[in-house]
SERO-4910 file (N, C-alpha, C, O; in steps of 0.05 Angstrom, whole numbers):
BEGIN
 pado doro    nc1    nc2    nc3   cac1   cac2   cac3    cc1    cc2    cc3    oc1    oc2    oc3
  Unk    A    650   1389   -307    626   1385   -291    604   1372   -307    593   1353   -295
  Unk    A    594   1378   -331    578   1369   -346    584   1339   -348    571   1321   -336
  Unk    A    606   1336   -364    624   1306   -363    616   1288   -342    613   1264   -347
  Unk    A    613   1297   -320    606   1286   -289    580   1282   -288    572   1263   -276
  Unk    A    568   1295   -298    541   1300   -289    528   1277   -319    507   1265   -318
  Unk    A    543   1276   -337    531   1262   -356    539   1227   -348    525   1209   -358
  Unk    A    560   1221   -331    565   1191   -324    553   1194   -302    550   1171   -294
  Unk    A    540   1215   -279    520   1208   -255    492   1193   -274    481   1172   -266
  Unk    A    484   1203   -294    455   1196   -306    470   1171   -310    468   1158   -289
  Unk    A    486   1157   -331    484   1141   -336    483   1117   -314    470   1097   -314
  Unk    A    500   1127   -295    497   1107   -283    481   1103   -263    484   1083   -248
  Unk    A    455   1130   -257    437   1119   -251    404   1118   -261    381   1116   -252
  Unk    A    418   1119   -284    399   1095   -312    402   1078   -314    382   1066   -323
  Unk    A    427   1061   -308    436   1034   -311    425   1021   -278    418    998   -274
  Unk    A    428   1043   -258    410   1026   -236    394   1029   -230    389   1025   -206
  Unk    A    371   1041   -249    343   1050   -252    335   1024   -268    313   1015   -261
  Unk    A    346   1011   -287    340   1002   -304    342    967   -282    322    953   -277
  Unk    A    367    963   -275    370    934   -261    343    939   -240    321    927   -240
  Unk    A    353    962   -221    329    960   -207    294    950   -213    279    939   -197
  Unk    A    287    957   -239    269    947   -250    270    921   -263    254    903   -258
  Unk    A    288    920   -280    291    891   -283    291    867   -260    280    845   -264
  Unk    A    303    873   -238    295    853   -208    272    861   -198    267    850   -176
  Unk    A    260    874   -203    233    884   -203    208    865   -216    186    860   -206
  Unk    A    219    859   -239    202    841   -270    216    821   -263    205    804   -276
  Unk    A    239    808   -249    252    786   -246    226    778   -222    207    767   -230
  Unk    A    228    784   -195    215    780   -175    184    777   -173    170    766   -157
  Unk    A    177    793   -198    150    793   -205    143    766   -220    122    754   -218
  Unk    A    167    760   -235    158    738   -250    160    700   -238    156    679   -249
  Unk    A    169    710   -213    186    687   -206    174    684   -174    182    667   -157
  Unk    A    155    704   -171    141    693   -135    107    708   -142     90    704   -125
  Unk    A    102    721   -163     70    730   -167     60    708   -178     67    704   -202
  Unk    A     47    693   -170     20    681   -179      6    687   -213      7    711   -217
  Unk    A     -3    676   -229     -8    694   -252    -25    665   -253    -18    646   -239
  Unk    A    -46    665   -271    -63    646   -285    -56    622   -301    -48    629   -323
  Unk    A    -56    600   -298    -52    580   -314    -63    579   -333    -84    569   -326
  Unk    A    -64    584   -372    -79    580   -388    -85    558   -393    -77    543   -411
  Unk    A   -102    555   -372   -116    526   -376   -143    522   -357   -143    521   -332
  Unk    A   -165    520   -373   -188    527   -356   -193    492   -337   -198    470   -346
  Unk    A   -188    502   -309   -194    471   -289   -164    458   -281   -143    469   -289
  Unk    A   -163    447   -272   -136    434   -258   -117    415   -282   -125    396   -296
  Unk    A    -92    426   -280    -72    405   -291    -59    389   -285    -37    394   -275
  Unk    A    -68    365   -290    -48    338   -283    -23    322   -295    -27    307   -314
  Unk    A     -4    325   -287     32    318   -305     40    293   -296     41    295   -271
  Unk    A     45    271   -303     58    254   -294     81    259   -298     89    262   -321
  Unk    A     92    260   -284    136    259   -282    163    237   -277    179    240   -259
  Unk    A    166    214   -296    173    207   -298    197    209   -278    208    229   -268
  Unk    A    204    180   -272    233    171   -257    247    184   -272    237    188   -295
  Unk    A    276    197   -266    295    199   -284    297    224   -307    315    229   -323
  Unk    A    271    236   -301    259    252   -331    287    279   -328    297    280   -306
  Unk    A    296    293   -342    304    314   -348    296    340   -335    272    337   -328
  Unk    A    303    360   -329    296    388   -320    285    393   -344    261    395   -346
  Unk    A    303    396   -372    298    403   -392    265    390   -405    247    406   -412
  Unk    A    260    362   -406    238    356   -405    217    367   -392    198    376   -404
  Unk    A    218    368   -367    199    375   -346    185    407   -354    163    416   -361
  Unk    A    211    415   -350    206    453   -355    186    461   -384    170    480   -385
  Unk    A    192    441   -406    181    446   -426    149    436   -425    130    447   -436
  Unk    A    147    408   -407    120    405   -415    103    411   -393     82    401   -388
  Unk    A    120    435   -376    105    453   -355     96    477   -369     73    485   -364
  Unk    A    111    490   -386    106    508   -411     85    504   -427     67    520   -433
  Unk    A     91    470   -438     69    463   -461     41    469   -447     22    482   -457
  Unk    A     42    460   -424     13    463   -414      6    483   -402    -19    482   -399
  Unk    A     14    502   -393     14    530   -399     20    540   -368     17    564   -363
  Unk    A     28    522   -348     35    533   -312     54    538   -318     47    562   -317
  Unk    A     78    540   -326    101    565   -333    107    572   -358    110    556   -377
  Unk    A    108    606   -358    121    604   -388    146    626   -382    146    649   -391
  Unk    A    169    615   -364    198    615   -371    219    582   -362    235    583   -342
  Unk    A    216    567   -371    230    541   -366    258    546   -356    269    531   -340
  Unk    A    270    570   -368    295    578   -363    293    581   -331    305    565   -317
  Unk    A    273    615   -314    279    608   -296    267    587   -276    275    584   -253
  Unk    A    248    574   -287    247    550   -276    265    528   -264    261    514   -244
  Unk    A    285    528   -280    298    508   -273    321    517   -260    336    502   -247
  Unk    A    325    549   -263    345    559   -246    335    560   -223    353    560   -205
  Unk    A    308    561   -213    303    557   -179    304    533   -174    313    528   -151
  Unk    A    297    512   -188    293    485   -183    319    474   -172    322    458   -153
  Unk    A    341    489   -193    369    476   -192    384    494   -161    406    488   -152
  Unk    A    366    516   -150    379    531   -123    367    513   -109    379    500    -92
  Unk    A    338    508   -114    328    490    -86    337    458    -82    332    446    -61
  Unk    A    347    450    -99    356    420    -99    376    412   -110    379    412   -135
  Unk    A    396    403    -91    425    399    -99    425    375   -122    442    378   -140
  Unk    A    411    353   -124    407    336   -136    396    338   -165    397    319   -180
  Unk    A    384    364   -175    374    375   -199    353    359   -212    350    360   -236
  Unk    A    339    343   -197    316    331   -200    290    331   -183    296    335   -160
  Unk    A    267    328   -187    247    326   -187    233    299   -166    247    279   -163
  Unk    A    216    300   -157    209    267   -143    189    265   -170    181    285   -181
  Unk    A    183    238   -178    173    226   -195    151    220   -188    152    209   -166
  Unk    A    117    225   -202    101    218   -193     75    232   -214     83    240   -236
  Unk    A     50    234   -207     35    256   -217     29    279   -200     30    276   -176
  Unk    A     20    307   -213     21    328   -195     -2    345   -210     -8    353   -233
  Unk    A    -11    346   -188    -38    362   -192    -33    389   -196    -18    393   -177
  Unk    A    -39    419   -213    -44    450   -206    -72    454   -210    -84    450   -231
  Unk    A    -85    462   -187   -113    465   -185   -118    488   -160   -103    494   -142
  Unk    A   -143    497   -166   -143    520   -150   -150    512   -124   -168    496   -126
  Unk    A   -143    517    -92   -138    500    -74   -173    499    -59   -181    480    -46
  Unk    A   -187    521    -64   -218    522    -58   -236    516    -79   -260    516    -74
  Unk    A   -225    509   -108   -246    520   -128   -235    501   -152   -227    513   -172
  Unk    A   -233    465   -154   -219    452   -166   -230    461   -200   -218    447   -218
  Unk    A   -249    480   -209   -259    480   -232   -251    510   -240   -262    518   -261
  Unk    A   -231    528   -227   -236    557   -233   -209    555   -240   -194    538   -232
  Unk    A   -202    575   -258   -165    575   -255   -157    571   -251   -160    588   -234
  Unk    A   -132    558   -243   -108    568   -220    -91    581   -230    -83    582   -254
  Unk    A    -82    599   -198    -55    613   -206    -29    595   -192    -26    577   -175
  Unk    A    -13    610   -208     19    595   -192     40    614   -204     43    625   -226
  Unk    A     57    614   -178     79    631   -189    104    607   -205    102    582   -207
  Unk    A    122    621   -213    139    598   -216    152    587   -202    157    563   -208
  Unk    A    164    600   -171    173    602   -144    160    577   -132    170    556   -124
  Unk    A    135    583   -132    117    560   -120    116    531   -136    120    511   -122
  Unk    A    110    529   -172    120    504   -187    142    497   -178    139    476   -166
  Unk    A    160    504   -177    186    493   -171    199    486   -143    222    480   -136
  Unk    A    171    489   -126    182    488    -92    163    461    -95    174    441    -87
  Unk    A    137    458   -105    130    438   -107    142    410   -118    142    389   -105
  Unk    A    149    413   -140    161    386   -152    185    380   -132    190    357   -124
  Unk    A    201    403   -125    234    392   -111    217    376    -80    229    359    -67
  Unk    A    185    385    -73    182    372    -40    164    350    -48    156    337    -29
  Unk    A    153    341    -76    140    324    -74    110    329    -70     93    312    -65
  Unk    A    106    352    -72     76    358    -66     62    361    -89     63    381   -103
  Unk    A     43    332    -94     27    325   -115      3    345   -114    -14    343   -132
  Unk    A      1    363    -95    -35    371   -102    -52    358    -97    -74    370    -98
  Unk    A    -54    330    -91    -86    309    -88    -89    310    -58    -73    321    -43
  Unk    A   -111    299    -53   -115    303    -28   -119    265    -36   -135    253    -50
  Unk    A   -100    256    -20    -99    236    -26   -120    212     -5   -125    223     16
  Unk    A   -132    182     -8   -152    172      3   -139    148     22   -127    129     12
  Unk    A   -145    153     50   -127    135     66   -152    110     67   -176    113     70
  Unk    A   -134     86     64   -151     58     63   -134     38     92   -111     38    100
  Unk    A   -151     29     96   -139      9    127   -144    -17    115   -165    -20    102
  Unk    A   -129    -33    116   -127    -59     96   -123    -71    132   -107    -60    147
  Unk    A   -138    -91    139   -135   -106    168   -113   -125    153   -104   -123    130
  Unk    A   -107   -147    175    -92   -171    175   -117   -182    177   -139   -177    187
  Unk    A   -104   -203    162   -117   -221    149   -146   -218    128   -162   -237    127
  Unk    A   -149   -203    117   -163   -187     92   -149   -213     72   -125   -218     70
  Unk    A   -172   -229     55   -166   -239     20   -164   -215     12   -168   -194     25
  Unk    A   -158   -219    -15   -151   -205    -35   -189   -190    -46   -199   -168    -54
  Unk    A   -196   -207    -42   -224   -200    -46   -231   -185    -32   -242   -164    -41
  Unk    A   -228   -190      0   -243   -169     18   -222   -136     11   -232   -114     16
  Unk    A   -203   -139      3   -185   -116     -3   -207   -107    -29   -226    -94    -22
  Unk    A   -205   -111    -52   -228    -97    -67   -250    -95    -60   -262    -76    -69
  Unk    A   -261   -109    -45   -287    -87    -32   -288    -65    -15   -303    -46    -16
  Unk    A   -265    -72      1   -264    -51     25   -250    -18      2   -254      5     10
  Unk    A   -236    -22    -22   -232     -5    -39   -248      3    -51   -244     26    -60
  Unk    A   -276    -12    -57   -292      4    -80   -316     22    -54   -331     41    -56
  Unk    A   -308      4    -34   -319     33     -3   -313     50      5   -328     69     11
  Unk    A   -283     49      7   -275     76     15   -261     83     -7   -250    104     -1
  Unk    A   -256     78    -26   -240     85    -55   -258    100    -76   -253    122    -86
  Unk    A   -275     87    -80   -304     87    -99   -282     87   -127   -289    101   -147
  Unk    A   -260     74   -128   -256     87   -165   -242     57   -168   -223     56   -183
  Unk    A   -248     42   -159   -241     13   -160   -257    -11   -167   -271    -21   -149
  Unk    A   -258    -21   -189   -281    -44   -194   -264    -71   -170   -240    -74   -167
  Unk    A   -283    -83   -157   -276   -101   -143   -268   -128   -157   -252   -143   -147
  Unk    A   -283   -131   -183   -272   -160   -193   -250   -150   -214   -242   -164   -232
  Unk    A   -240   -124   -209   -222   -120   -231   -190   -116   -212   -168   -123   -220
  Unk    A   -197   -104   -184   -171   -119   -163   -165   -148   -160   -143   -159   -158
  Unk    A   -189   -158   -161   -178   -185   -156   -168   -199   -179   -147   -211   -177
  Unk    A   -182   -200   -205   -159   -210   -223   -134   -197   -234   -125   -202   -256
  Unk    A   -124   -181   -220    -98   -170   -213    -88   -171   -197    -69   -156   -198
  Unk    A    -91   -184   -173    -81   -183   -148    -82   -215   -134    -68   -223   -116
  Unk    A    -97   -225   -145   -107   -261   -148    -76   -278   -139    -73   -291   -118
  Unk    A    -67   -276   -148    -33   -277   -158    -22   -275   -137     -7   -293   -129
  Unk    A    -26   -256   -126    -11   -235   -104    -25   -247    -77    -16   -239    -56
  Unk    A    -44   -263    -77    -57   -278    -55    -31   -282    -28    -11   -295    -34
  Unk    A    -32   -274     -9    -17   -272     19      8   -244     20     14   -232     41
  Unk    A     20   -237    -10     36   -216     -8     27   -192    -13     42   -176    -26
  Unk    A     -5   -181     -3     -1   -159     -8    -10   -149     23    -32   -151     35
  Unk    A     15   -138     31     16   -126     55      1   -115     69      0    -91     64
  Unk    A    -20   -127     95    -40   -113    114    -30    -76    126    -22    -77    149
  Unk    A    -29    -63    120    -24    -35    131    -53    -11    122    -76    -12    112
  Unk    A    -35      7    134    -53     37    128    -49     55    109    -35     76    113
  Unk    A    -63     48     84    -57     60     62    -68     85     58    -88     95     67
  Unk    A    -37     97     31    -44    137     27    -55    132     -5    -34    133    -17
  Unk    A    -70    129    -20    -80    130    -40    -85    150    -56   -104    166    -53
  Unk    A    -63    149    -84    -78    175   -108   -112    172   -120   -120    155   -137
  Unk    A   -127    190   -107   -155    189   -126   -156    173   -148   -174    159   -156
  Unk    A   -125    177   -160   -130    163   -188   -112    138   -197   -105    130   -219
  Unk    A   -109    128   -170   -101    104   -181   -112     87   -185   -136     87   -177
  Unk    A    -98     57   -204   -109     41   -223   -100     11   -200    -81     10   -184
  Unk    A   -121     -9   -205   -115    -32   -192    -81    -47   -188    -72    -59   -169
  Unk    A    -71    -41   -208    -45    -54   -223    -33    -35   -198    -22    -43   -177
  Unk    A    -37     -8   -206    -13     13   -182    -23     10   -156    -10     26   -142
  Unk    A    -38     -1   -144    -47     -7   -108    -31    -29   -105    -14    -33    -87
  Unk    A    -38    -46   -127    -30    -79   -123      3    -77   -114     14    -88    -95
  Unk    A     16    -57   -134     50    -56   -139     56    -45   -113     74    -55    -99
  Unk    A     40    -17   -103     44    -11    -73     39    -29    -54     50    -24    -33
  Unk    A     26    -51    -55     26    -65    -34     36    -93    -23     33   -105     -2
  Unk    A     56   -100    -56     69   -104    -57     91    -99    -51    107   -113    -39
  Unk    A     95    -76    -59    130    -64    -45    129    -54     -9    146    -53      9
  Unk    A    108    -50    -13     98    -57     20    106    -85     32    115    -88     55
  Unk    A    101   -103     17    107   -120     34    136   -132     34    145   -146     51
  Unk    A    150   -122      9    171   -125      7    193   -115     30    211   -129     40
  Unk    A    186    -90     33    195    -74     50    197    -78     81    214    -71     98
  Unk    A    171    -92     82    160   -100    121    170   -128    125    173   -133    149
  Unk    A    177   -150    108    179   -169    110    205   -186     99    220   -199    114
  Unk    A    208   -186     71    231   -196     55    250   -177     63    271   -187     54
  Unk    A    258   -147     80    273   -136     82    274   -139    121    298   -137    125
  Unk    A    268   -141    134    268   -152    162    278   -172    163    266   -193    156
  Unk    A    301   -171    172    315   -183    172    323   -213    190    334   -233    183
  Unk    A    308   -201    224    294   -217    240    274   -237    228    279   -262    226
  Unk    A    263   -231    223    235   -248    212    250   -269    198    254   -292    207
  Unk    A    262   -253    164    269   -279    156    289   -289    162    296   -306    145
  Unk    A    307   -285    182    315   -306    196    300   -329    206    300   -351    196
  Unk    A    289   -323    223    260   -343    239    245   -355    218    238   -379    223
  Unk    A    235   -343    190    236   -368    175    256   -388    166    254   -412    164
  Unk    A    274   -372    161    304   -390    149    303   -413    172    302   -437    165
  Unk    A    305   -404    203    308   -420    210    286   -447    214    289   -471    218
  Unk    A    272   -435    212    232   -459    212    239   -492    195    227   -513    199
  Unk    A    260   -487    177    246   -506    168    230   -510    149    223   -531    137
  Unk    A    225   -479    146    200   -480    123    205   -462     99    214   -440    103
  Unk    A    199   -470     78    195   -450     66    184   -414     71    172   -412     93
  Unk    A    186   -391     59    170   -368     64    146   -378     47    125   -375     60
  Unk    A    142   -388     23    112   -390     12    100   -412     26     77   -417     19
  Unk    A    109   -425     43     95   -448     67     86   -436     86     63   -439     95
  Unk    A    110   -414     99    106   -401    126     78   -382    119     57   -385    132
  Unk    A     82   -363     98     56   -354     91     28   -363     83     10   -347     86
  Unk    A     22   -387     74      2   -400     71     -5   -405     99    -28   -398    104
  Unk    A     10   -416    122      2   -431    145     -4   -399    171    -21   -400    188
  Unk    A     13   -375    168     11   -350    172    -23   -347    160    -38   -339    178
  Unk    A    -34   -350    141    -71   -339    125    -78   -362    138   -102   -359    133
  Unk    A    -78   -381    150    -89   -391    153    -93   -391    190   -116   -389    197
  Unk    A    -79   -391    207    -71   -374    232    -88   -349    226    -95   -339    248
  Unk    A    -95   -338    212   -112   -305    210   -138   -314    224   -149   -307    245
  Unk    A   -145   -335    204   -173   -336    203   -186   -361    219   -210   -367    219
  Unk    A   -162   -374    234   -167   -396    259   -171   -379    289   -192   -381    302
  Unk    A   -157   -369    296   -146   -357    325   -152   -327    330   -137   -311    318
  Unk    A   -163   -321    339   -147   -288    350   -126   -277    365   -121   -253    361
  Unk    A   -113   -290    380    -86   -271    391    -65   -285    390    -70   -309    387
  Unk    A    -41   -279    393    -13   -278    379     -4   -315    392      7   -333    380
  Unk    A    -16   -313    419     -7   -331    436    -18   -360    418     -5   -376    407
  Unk    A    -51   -357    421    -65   -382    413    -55   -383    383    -60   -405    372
  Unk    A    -43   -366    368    -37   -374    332     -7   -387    341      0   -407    329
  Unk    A     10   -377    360     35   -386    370     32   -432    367     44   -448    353
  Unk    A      9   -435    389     -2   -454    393    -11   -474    366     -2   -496    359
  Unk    A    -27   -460    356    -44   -474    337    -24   -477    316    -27   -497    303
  Unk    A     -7   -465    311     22   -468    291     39   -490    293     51   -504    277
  Unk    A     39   -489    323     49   -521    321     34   -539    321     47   -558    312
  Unk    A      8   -545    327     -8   -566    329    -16   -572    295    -29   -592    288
  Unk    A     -9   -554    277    -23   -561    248      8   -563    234      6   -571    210
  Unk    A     32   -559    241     52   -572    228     60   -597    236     70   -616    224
  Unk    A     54   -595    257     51   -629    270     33   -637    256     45   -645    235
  Unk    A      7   -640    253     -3   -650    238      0   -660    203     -7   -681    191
  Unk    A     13   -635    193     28   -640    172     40   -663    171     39   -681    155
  Unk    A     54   -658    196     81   -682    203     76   -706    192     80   -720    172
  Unk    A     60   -707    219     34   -747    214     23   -753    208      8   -771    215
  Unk    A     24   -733    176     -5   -745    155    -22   -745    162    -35   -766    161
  Unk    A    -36   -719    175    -61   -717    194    -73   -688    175    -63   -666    170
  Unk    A   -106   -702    166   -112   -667    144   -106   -643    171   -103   -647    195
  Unk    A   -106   -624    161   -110   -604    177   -139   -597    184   -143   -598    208
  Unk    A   -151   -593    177   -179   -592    183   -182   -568    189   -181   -564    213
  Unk    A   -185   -553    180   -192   -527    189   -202   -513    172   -192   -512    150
  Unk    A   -229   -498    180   -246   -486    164   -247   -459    152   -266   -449    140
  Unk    A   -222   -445    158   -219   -420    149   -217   -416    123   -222   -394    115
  Unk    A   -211   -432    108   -201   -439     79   -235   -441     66   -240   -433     44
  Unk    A   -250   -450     78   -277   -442     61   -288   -420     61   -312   -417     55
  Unk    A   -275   -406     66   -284   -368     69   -266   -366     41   -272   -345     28
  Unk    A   -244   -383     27   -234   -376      3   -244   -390    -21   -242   -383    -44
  Unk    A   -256   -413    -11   -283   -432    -30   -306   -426    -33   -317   -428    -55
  Unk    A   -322   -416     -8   -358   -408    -15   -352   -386      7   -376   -380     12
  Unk    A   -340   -373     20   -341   -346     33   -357   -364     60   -369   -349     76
  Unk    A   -359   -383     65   -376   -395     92   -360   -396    116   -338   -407    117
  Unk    A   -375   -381    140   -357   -380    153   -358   -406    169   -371   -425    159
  Unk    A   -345   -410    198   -346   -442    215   -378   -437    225   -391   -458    227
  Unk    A   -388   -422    228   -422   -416    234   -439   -431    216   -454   -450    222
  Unk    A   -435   -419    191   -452   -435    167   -442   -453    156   -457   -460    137
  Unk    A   -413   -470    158   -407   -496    141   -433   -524    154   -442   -528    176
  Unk    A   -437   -533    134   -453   -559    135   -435   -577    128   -412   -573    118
  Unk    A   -448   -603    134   -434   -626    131   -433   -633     94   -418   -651     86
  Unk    A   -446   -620     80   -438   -620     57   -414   -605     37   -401   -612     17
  Unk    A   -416   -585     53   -388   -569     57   -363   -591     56   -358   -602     35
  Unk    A   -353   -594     75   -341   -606     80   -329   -633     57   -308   -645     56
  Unk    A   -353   -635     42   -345   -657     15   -337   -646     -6   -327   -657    -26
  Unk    A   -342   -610      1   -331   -603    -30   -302   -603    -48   -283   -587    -43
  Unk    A   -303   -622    -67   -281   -624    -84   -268   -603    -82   -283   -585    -89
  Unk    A   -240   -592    -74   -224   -575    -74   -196   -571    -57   -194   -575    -33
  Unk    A   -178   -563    -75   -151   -571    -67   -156   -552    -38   -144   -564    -20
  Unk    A   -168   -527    -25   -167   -521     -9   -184   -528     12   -182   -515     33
  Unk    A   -208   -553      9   -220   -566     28   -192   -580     47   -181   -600     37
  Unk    A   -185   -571     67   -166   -584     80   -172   -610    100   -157   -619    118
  Unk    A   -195   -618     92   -222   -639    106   -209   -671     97   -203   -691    108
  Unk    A   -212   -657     61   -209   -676     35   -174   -679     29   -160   -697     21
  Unk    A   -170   -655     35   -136   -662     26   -121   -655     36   -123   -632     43
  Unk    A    -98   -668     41    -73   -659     61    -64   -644     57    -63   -641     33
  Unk    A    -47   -618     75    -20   -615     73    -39   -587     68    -64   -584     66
  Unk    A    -12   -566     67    -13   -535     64    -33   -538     32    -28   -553     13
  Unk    A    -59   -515     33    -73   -507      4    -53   -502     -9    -30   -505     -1
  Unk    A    -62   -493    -39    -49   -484    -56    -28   -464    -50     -4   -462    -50
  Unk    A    -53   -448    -44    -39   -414    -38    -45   -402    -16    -63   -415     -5
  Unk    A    -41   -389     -8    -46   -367     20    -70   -363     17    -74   -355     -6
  Unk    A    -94   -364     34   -121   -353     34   -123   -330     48   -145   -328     58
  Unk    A   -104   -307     55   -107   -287     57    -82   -268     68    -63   -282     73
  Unk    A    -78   -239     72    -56   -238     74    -47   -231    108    -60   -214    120
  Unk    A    -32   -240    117    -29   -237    142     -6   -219    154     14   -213    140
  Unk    A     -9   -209    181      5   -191    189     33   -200    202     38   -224    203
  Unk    A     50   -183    212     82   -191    214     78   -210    240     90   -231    235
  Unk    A     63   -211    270     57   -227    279     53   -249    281     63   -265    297
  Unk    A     32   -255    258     19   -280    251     42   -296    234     41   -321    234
  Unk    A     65   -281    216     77   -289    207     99   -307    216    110   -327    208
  Unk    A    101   -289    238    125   -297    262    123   -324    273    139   -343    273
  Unk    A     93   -319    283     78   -346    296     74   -372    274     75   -395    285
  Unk    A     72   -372    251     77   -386    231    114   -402    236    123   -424    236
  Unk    A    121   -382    238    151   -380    236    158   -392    262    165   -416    260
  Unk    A    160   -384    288    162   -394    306    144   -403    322    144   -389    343
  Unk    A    127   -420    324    110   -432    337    115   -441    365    138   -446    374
  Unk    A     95   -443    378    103   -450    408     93   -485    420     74   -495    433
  Unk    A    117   -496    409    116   -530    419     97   -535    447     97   -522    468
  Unk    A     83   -557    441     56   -564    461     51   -593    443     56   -598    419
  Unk    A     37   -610    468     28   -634    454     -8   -637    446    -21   -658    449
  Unk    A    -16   -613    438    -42   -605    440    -48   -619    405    -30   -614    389
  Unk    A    -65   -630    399    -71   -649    373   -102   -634    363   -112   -639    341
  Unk    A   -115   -616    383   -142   -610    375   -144   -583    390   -133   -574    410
  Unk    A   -167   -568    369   -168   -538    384   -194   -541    368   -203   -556    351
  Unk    A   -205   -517    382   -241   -505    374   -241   -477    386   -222   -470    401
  Unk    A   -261   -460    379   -262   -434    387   -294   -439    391   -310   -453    378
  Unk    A   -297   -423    416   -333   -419    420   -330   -395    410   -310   -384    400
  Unk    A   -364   -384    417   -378   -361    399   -364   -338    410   -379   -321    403
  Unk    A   -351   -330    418   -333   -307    432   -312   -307    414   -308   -284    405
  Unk    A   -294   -327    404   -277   -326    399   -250   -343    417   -227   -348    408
  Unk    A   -261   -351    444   -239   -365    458   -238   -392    451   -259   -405    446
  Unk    A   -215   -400    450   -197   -419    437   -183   -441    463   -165   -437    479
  Unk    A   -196   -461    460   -194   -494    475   -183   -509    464   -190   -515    441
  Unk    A   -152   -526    482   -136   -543    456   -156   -560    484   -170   -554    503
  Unk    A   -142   -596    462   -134   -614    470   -121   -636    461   -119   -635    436
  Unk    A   -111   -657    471    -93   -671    466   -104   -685    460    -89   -703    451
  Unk    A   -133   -694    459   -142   -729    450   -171   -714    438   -181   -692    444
  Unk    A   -181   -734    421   -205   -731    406   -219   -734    431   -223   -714    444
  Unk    A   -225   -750    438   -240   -759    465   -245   -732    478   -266   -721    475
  Unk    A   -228   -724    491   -227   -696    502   -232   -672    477   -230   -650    487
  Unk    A   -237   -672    455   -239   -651    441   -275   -655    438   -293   -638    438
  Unk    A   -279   -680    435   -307   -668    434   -327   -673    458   -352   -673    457
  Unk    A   -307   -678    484   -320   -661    498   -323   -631    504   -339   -619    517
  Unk    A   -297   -622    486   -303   -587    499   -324   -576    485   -337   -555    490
  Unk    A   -327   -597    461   -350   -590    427   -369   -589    442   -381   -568    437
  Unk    A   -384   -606    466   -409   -604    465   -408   -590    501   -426   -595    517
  Unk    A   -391   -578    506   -396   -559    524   -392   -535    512   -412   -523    520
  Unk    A   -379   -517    497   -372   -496    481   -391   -491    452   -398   -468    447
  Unk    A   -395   -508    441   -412   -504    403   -437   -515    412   -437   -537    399
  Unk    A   -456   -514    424   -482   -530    439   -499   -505    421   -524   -504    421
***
């Protein structure tokens, strides 16, 4: 009986003991505890990085200190045993300057869903936006953006950086908007497959179709009349006829068709389309999948002349004769 009574203790010492141990297991692995680190910590996480990396320089900085079971929840919550790549904020969710706590349960539910912590800054980039009006409209609703420091990074990128509704890190750098809006456009356009068909088939180049697409932005307002005016200015192309169109000095002196003067009009520049034939240099701004289209497929008409009155409505015609009569019933 004693004999008995001496393997009942043991063995429920041994499940006195586990019991507490999943006790200090559960405690350690879903309680919240303090990050030694006074104010919020920011990790960048590499593509590709290691568990073993990660876990340690979650340690180094003091939001977990067991990497071991770190990576054993990481590796239950995600069959893939990696991480999404990015930066990730731990900050206290009312109080970005006071401690934070985190369990390890919670570190590791974060990185496997991608949840950076920022409250990130949504930007509306219109069609047909330069590159310029994109850094201003960033250092407005962005405020962490020098405007002449987007554009000589983005200058380059003149027509490909994609018109959409952007999710922005607080802390991103000109170079990383530029690359997003770039792969943005990669994504809406070079991967649509429709589209570049319809250029393939044009005739035209895509760095033609897009120059003549920025330039359609800032002639027309709706899909129909850029349809129109697309063919009336590759025709013109055609017959060695300038294009004439004044949208392109909003990329020379910012002037719009309101304020060009007849001195305007003389200024030396490959994008005066007055002075020199044929498609500008480069895209004077970036245009949307529409305008692109309409670039792309234009709508055949024997119309040789167009004007817009102060509204915005848009008058072809087929003979000079008739064009400036609509000039001095419409621009008076």
């Amino acid at each position: 009986m004693l004999f008995l009574r001496h393997h009942i203790l043991i063995v429920v010492s041994i499940i006195a003991a586990c019991f507490v141990i999943l006790i200090g297991l559960f405690a350690k692995v879903f309680i919240p505890v303090a990050i030694n680190h006074q104010g919020p910590v920011i990790l960048s996480i590499e593509r590709g990085q290691s568990l073993i990396s990660i876990s340690k320089e979650l340690q180094r900085e003091g939001v977990i200190d067991s990497p071991f079971l770190f990576r054993l929840i990481l590796e239950l919550q995600t069959s893939k045993n990696t991480v999404q790549a990015g930066y990730y904020q731990f900050a206290d969710s009312k109080n970005a300057s006071s401690t934070p706590r985190f369990s390890i349960f919670e570190v590791a539910r974060r990185l496997a869903n991608g949840e950076s912590g920022f409250s990130v800054v949504k930007v509306v980039v219109p069609e047909g936006f330069s590159t310029m009006d994109i850094g201003q409209r960033l250092q407005k609703q962005f405020g962490g953006i020098d405007p002449a420091d987007f554009l000589s990074r983005s200058k380059e990128y003149e027509g490909y950086l994609f018109p959409d509704t952007y999710y922005i890190m607080p802390f991103a750098t000109s170079s990383q908007i530029v690359k997003q809006m770039r792969d943005n456009f990669d994504e809406k356009v070079l991967k649509n497959t429709n589209l570049m068909a319809a250029i393939q088939n044009s005739g035209h180049s895509l760095e033609d179709v897009i120059k003549m697409a920025s330039i359609l932005e800032g002639e027309v307002r709706t899909v129909k009349d850029r349809r129109l005016v697309s063919d009336l200015l590759w025709r013109r192309i055609k017959i060695g006829m300038p294009l004439q169109v004044d949208s392109t000095f909003q990329y020379i002196n910012q002037k719009t068709t309101a304020e060009l003067t007849r001195e305007d009009l003389k200024i030396d520049s490959p994008y005066n389309t007055y002075k020199y034939k044929g498609l500008p240099p480069t895209p004077i701004s970036n245009p949307g999948l529409d305008t692109i289209l309409a670039a792309a497929e234009p709508e055949a008409n024997n119309f040789l002349f167009f004007l817009n009155d102060a509204e915005g409505n848009t008058y072809f015609s087929k003979t000079y004769a008739e064009h400036l009569r609509l000039k001095n019933k419409y621009l008076k």
